[in-house]
C-alpha positions, 0 to 999 in steps of 0.5 A, a space after each residue: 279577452 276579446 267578445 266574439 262579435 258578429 255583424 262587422 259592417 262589410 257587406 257582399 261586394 266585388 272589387 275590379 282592383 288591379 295590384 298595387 304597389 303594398 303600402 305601410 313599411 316593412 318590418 325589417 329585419 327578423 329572426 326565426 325561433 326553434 323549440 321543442 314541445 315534449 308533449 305527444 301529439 296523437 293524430 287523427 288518422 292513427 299513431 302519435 307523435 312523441 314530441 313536436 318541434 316548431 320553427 316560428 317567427 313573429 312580428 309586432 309586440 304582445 300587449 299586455 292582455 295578449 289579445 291582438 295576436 294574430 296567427 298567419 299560417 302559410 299555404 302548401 310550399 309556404 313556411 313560418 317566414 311570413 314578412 321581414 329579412 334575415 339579412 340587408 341583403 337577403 334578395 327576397 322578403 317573406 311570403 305575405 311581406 307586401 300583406 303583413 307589416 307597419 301601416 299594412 292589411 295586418 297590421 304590426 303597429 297593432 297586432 303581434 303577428 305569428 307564422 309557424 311552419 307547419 306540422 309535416 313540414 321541412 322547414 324547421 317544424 317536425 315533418 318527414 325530415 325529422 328524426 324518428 325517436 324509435 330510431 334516430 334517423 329521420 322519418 323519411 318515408 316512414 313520417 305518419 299521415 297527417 290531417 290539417 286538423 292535427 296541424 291545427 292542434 299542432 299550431 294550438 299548441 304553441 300558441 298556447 306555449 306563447 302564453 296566448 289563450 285566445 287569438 285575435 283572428 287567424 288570417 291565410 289563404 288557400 291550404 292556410 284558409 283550411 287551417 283558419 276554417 279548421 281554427 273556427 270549426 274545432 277550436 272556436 273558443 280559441 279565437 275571435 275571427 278568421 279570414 280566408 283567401 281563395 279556399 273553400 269548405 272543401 278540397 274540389 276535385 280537380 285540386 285532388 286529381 292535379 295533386 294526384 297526379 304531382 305526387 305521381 310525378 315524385 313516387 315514378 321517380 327512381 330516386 324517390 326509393 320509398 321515401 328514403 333518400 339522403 339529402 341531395 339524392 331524392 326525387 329532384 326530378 319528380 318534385 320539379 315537375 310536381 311543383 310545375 303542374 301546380 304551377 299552371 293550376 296558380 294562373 288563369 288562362 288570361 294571366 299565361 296569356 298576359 304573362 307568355 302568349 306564345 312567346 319563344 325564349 330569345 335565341 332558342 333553336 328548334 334543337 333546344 330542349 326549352 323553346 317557350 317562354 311559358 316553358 323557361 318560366 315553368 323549368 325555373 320554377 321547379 328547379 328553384 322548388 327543389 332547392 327548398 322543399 322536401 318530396 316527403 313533405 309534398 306527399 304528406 301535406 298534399 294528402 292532407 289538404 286532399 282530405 280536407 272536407 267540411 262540407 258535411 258538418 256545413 250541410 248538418 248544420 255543425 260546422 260553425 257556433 252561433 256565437 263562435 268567431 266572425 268569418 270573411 271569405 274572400 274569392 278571387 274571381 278567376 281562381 280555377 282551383 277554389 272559384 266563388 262558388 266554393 268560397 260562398 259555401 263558407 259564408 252560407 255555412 256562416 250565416 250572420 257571422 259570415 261575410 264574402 268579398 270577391 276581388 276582381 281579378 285574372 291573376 287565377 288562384 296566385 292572386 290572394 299572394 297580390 296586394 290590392 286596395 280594396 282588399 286590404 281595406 276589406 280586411 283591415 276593417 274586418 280585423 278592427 271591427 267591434 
């Protein structure tokens, strides 16, 4: 089992790196793994789950002394499918598929890499989709409040299941920096180091009231009905226009500038009920949401990110153990959602464990999902040190 270690030979510093193409190779083609854990799960705001199913992909091999995993959770619209194809011709890889893989910033040659959708999820993972065992229909509305400190216990839990006692480092960005702060915080003894990307110690408030109002969008919906909807009947509307007010809060100004300007779709008319570009680009992103997420899923996941706060176990004094992991926080520049400001809270509630990387950037929050050079090294180094 891995030491903890502190002072990793990273100081502060700032990157005025613009992406890059990814290096490394892919991990090729991969499958997803089902299993169902019968032990109950009681949750921190009330109420228990009887049982919980995971779906989960992994990448790289377990070493003999099962110390170089390494757990990537995914952020709010993600899911387990981190890097890889399921098919020649799938048309898109993984999330982080330039981030994870052979020769990349984590590194499948070294590590064994874990992505696991996540408890209130509708990808496989028990969530609001799943059937209730009291009545043999799904959740739906009825799915209990969830914190992301119960989907962190949730992710202890198969991880444990994989014969993993301690990790190598828990590696994710916004809603997935959550649950590596959440990892270091709860669960120190459990794992060696973390890195977060674009996050910080709390949910701020204009995160809160952008996804106040998304989850506004999804429950004035007519077909929402409470939450028990059939498939192919739920809120579509409401949850493609929830998707697109993220959206615009995943860019800074200058990345709608660069992406759009004023640009007009080509051979729109002044009848049309789409005129912009930026406009196209937002109608396409929700419409491609609905195809893949559950409304249900939104509510319940958002509200957790919303409570997420530790910045009162920061300022006692109680947030992070002297000898518990290592921690980098990474900023990006013009992340409207989570600015340095937020992410260098971590690192002065670290102290000698913490250190901070800010990438220069005007890709806004978006841009912990782009590969950069200096970012990869910084991490590469931090997931190496000694």
């Amino acid at each position: 089992m891995l030491a903890n270690r502190a002072g990793c030979g990273l100081a502060d510093g700032m990157t005025d790196d613009t992406p890059i193409a990814s290096p490394g190779r892919s991990v090729g083609l991969v499958k997803s793994c089902d299993v169902t854990l019968e032990a109950p799960l009681r949750l921190e705001l009330g109420g228990t789950l009887p049982s919980l199913e995971f779906r989960y992909e992994t990448y790289g091999v377990l070493n003999a002394s099962r110390s170089n995993a390494i757990l990537v959770p995914h952020a709010l619209s993600g899911d387990h499918h981190v890097a890889g194809k399921y098919s020649a011709d799938d048309a898109k890889a993984g999330w982080w598929d330039a981030f994870v893989g052979p020769g990349k910033m984590v590194d499948t040659d070294k590590f064994f890499v874990i992505g696991i959708n996540c408890l209130g999820g509708c990808r496989g993972s028990t969530g609001p989709l799943s059937n209730d065992p009291a009545t043999g229909k799904p959740y739906g509305g009825d799915f209990p409040e969830i914190t992301c400190a119960d989907i962190v216990a949730a992710q202890r839990r198969l991880v444990e299941h994989l014969g993993i006692k301690k990790l190598h480092a828990v590696v994710g960005g916004s809603k997935g920096g959550m649950q590596a702060l959440l990892w270091a915080a709860d669960h120190a003894e459990a794992v060696d180091r973390i890195v977060t990307l674009a996050c910080g110690l709390r949910q701020p408030p204009l995160a809160l009231a952008l996804n106040a109002v998304a989850r506004a969008s999804v429950l004035a919906d007519p077909r929402y009905r409470g939450g028990q909807y059939h498939a192919g009947e739920g809120p579509e509307d409401g949850l493609a226009v929830a998707r697109m007010i993220g959206h615009i809060s995943y860019l800074s100004p200058a990345a709608f500038e660069k992406k759009f300007a004023r640009e007009t779709v080509p051979g729109a008319k002044p009848t049309d009920a789409v005129q912009w570009q930026v406009e196209s680009y937002l109608r396409h992103q929700g419409d491609a949401f609905v195809r893949r997420f559950d409304a249900n899923s939104l509510i319940r996941i958002t509200r957790a990110v919303d409570r997420f706060d530790l910045s009162g176990r920061a300022a006692a004094g109680k947030l992070f153990k002297s000898d518990g992991p290592a921690i980098l926080a990474v900023a990006f520049s013009t992340d409207g959602l989570y600015p340095p400001s937020e992410v260098k809270a971590i690192t002065a509630a670290a102290g000698k464990r913490g250190a901070y990387f800010e990438v220069a950037t005007d890709a806004g929050h978006d841009a912990f999902l782009l590969p950069s050079e200096s970012l990869f090294a910084h991490v590469r180094a931090f997931l190496a040190s000694v």
